[in-house]
C-alpha positions in Angstrom: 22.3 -42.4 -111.8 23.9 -45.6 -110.5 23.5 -48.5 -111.4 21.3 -51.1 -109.9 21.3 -55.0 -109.5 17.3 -55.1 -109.3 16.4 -56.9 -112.5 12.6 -55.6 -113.1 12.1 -59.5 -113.8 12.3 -59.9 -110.4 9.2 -57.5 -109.4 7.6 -56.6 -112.1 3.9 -59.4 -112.0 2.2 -60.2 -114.7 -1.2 -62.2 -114.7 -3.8 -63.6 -117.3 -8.0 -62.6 -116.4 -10.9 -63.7 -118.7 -14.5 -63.7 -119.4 -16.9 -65.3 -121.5 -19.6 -64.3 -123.2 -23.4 -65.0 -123.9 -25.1 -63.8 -126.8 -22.2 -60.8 -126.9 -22.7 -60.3 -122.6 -21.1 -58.4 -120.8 -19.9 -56.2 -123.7 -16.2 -55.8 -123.9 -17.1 -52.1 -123.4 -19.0 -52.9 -120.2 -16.1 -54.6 -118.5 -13.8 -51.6 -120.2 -16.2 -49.6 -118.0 -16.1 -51.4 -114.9 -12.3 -51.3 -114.7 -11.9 -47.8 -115.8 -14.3 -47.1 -112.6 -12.4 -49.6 -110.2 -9.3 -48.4 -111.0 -10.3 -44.9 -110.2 -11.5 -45.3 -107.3 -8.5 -47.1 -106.6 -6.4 -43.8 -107.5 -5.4 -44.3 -110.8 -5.9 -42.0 -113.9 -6.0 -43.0 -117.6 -2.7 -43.1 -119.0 -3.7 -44.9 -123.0 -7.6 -45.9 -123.5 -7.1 -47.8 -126.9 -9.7 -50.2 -128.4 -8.1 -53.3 -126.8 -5.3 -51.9 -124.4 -6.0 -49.9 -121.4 -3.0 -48.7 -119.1 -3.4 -46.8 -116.4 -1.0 -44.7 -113.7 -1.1 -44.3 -110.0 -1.5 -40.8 -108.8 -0.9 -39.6 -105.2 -2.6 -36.2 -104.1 -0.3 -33.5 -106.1 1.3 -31.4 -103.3 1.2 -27.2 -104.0 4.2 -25.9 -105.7 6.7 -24.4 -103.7 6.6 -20.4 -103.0 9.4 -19.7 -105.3 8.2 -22.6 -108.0 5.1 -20.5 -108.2 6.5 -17.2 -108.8 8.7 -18.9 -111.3 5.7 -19.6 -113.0 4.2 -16.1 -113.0 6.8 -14.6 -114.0 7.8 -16.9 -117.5 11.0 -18.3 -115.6 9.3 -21.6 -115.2 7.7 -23.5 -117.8 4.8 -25.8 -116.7 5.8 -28.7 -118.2 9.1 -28.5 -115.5 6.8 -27.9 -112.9 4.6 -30.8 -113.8 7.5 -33.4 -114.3 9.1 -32.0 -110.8 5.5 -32.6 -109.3 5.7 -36.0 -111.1 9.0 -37.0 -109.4 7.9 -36.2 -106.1 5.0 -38.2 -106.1 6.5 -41.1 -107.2 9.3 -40.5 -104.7 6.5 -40.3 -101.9 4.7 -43.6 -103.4 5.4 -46.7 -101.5 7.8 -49.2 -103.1 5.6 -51.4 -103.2 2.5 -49.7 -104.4 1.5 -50.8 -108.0 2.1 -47.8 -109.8 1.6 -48.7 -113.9 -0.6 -51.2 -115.0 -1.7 -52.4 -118.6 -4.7 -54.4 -119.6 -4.7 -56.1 -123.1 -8.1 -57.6 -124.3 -7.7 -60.7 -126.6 -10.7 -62.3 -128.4 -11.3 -66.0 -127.5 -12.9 -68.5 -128.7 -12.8 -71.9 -126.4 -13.1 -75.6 -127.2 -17.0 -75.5 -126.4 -17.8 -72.8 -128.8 -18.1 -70.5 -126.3 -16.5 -67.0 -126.4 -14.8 -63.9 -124.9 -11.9 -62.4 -123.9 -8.5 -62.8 -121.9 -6.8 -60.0 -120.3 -3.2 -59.8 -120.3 -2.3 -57.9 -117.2 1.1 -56.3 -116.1 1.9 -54.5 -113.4 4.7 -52.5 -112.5 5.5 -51.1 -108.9 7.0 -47.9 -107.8 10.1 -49.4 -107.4 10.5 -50.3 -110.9 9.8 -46.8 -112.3 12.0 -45.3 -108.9 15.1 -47.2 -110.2 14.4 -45.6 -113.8 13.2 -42.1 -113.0 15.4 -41.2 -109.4 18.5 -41.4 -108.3 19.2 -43.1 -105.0 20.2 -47.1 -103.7 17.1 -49.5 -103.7 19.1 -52.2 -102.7 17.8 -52.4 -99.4 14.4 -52.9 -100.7 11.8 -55.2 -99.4 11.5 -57.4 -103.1 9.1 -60.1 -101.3 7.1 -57.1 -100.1 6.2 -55.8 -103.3 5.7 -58.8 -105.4 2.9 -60.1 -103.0 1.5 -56.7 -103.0 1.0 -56.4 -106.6 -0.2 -60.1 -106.8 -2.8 -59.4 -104.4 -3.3 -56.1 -106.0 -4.1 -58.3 -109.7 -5.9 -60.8 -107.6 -8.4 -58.2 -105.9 -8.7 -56.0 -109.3 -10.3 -59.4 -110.8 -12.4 -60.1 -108.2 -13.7 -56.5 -108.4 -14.3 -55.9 -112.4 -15.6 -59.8 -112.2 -13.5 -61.6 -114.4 -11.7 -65.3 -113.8 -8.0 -65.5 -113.2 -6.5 -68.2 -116.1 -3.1 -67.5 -114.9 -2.2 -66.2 -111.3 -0.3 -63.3 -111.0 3.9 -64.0 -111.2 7.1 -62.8 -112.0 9.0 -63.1 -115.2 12.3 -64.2 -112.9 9.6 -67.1 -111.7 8.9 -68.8 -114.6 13.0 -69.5 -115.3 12.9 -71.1 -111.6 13.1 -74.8 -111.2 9.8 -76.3 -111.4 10.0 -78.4 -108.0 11.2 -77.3 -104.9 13.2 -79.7 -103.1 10.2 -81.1 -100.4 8.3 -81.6 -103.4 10.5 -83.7 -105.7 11.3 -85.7 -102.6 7.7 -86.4 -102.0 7.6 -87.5 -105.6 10.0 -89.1 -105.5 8.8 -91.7 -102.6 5.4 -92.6 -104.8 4.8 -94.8 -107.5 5.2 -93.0 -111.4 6.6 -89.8 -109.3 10.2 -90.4 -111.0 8.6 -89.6 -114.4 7.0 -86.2 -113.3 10.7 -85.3 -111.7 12.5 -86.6 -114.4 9.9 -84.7 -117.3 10.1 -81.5 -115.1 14.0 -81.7 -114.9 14.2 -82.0 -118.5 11.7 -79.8 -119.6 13.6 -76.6 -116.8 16.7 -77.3 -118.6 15.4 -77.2 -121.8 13.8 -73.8 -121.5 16.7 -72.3 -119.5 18.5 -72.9 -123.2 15.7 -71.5 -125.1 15.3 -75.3 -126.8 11.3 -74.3 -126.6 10.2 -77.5 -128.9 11.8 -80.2 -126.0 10.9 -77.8 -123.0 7.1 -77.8 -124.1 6.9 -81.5 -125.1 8.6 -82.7 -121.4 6.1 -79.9 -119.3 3.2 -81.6 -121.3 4.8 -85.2 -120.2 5.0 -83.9 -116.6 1.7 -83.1 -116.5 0.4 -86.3 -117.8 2.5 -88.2 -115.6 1.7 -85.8 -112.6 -2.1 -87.4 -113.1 -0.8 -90.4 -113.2 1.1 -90.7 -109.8 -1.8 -88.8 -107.9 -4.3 -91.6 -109.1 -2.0 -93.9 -108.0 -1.2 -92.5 -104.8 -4.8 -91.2 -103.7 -6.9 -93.8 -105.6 -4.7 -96.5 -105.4 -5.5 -97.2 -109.1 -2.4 -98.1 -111.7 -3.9 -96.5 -115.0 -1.2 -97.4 -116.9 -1.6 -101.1 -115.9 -5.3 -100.7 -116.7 -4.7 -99.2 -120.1 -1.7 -101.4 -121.1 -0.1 -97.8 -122.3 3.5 -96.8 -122.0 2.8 -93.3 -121.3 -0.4 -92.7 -120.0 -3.9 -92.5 -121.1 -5.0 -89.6 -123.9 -4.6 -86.5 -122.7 -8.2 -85.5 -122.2 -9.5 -88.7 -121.1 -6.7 -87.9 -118.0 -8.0 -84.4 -117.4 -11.7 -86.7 -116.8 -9.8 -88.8 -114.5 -8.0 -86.2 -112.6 -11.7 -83.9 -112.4 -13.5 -87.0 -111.2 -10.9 -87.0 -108.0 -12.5 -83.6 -107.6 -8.7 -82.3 -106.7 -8.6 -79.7 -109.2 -9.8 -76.4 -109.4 -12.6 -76.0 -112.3 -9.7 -73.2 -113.8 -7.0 -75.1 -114.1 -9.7 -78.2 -115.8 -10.3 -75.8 -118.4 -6.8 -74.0 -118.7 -6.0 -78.5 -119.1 -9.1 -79.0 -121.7 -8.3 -75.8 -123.5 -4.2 -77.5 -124.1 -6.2 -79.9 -126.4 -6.9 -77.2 -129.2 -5.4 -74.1 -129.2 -2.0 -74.1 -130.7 0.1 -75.0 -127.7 -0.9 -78.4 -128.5 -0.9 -78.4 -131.6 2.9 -77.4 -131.5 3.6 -80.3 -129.0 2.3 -83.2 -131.7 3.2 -81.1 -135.2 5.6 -78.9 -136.5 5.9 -75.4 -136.4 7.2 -72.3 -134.4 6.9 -72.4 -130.8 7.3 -69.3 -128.6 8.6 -68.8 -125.3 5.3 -67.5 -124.4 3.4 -70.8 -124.8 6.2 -72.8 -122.9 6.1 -70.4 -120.1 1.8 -71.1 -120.1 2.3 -74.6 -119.9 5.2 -74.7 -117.0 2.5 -72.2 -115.3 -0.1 -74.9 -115.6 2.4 -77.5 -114.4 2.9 -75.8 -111.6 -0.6 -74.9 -110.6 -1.4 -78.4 -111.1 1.3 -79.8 -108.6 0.2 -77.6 -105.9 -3.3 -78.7 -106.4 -2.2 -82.3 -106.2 0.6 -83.0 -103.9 0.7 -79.6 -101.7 
């Protein structure tokens, strides 16, 4: 099989749902439910139906066997199995590249900063292309990549909509979150307002940082940026100085920012509470103390840095 220069990084989305609950509703099991049905209807059968993980497999109509595949089969020469994994292949070589063709659901128990509970999905979803470069033989090189990373996202973002759950983190890539955290337009706009150095300079630091794995510094600097990106919007949109106000070389405390930035009413009520929930669960904790800190919770926060720079400045 040869070789390809597709890194699955590049097309293979991942995404982060959740819902809460009241007084224990909706049931996990109800929204297990409501999935289960969506994705069938959707075409997709049941691949693993654990407790917490769900994963499921997109199925095209199963053409009939071939004449001679059939005799084959009648006679012993043919074992099913072979006829199944041949019926398998050519599906999946049928299947668009771009269709999503595995996808895996993880449920997480949550509890938030207001007491309240629930879960968070942990979503991945891998497109035909990604198992055709595994399972077939032939060049994919020619592939449309754009194509079938903004059909999976919007394949994510229509699943959510349907079971009716929240999105925490929008669908992306893997290859994404090792991109540099401002595009050029961007770090020239901040560049022209007042405080808008700092949020360069933090998100500068903080994508060199994680391109070395340094996770401690990369996770300190996103968390700067994004106290500094609140900064410079105030004192672009509202023409208000907070840090003259406040007398502080850094910015105000971290929550009493988030109220600042939600009172502009320029953020979605999402990323406000992805922004509160940074206060207590152990992303910030790892920012002010010591301890472990995994690639995973670095690649949250750039996420929310990112989210909250479109929200502000684009």
């Amino acid at each position: 099989m040869p070789e390809s220069s597709i890194d699955p990084d590049q097309i293979e989305v991942e995404a982060e749902f959740y819902f809460k609950q009241e007084d224990g509703t909706p049931s996990l099991s109800s929204k297990q439910m409501r999935l289960l049905e969506v994705m069938t209807e959707r075409g997709f059968e049941i691949l693993n139906n654990g407790d917490r993980v769900l994963e499921f497999i997109f199925r095209q109509p199963q053409p009939n066997p071939s004449l001679w595949w059939r005799v084959k089969e009648r006679t012993g020469l043919a074992e099913r199995s072979n006829l199944r994994t041949r019926e398998s292949l050519e599906s999946l070589n049928q299947t668009r590249n771009n269709q999503p063709y595995r996808l895996t659901f993880r449920f997480v128990r949550v509890v938030w900063e207001d007491g309240s509970e629930g879960y968070s999905l942990e979503v991945e979803s891998i497109p035909a292309l990604s198992e055709k470069i595994d399972r077939l033989n032939g060049d994919f090189q020619d592939a449309n990549l754009k194509s079938v990373v903004r059909t999976n996202k919007r394949f994510l973002k229509d699943i959510a909509t349907e079971v009716g759950v929240s999105i925490s983190r929008r669908p992306f890539t893997r290859s994404e979150n090792y991109r540099d955290t401002l595009e050029s337009h961007l770090r020239q706009q901040l560049r022209e307002t007042n405080y808008g150095s700092y949020v360069v300079n933090f998100a500068d630091e903080a994508d060199e940082a994680f391109r070395y794995s340094l996770m401690r510094p990369a996770l300190c600097a996103y968390v700067h940026g994004i106290e500094w990106a609140i900064i410079c919007y105030i004192a672009d949109s509202e023409g208000r100085d907070i840090v003259e106000e406040e007398g502080y070389d850094r910015g105000l405390e971290f929550r009493k920012l988030i109220d600042e930035v939600e009172e502009t009413g320029a953020v979605s009520q999402t990323t406000s509470e992805a922004l509160h929930t940074m206060n207590t669960e152990r992303i910030w904790m790892a920012h002010h103390k010591s301890g472990p800190v995994t690639d995973i919770e670095v690649k949250r926060v750039k996420q929310r840095f990112n989210i909250l720079l479109e929200e502000l400045f684009l």
